[in-house]
N, C-alpha and C positions, 0 to 999 in steps of 0.2 A: 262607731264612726261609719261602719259602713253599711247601714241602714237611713242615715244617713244622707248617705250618695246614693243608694240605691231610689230612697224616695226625690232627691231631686230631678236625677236621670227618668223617672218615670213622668215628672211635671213636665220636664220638657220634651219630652217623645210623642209628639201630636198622635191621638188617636183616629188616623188614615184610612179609610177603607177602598184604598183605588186597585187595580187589578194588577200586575205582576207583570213587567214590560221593557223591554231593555234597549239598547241602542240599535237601530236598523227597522226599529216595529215603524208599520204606520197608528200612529192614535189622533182620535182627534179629542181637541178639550172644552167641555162646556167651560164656559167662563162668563162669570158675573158681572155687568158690568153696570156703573153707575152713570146716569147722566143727568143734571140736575135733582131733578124729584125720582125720575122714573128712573128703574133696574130690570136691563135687559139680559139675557144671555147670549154672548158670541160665540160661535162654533170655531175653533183655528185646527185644520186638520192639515198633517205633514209628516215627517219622517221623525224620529227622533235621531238627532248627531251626537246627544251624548247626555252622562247621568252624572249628575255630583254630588258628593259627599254623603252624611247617612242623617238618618234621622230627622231632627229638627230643622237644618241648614240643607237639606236636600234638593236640590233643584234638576230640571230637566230642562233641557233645548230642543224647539221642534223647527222646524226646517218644510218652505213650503215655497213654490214657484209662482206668484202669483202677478198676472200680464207683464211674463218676462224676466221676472223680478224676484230674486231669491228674496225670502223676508223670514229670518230667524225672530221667534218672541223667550224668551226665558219666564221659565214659571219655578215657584218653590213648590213644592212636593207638600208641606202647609197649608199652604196659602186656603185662608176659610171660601176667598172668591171661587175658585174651582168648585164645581157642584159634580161633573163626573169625569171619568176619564172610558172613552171606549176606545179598541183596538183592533182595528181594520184588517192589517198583514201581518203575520211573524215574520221578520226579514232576517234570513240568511247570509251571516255578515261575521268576519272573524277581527274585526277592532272594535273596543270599546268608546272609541272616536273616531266619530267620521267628517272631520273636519275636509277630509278630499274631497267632499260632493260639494265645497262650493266654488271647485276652479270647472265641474263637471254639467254639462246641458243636456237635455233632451234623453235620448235613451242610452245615452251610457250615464247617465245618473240615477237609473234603474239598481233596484234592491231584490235579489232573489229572493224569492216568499219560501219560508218553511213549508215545505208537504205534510199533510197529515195531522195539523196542530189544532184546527177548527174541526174537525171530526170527531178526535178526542173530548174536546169540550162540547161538540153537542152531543153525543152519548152520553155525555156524566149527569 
């Protein structure tokens, strides 16, 4: 039986290769997008507010101020549209949700950046 589950659990565990990123990072995300015939990619870059669930049902919220106007999009961790994910800042942040940055403007909605986290990875 439980070979089983284990081969289902593997069907539905999408094979992901995005980079490692948690709530407070800035990323931004290529995203594919269809318009009639033609398929372009849209860049949406912002903070992440928060990360849900695991695996197949996983989704992330990015968070971005744009002419005044905070504009959250939700993306699944999935989704074939995504083509990449890059990551800007490590932000220095102790809640797993930062739902408080949308009552926040200007520079107190600033996100302290991790030191020393992009130095590491360009050495490696």
């Amino acid at each position: 039986m439980s070979l089983l589950l284990d081969f289902v659990k593997k069907q539905l565990t999408p094979e992901v290769a995005h980079p490692n990123f948690k709530a407070g990072d800035t990323v931004t995300v290529h995203y594919k997008i269809k318009e009639g015939e033609k398929e372009r990619t849209q860049l949406f870059t912002g903070v992440v507010i928060q990360r849900k669930n695991e695996r197949a049902t996983a989704s992330f919220t990015v968070r971005k101020i744009s002419n005044g106007i905070g504009v959250e999009r939700i993306f699944p961790v999935a989704s074939p549209f995504i083509e990449k994910i890059e990551i800007g800042k490590v932000g220095k942040v102790r809640r797993a949700k930062l739902f408080y940055l949308r009552n926040l403007t200007g520079k107190a909605a600033r996100i302290r950046e991790k030191l020393g986290v992009r130095e590491v990875e360009a050495k490696a």
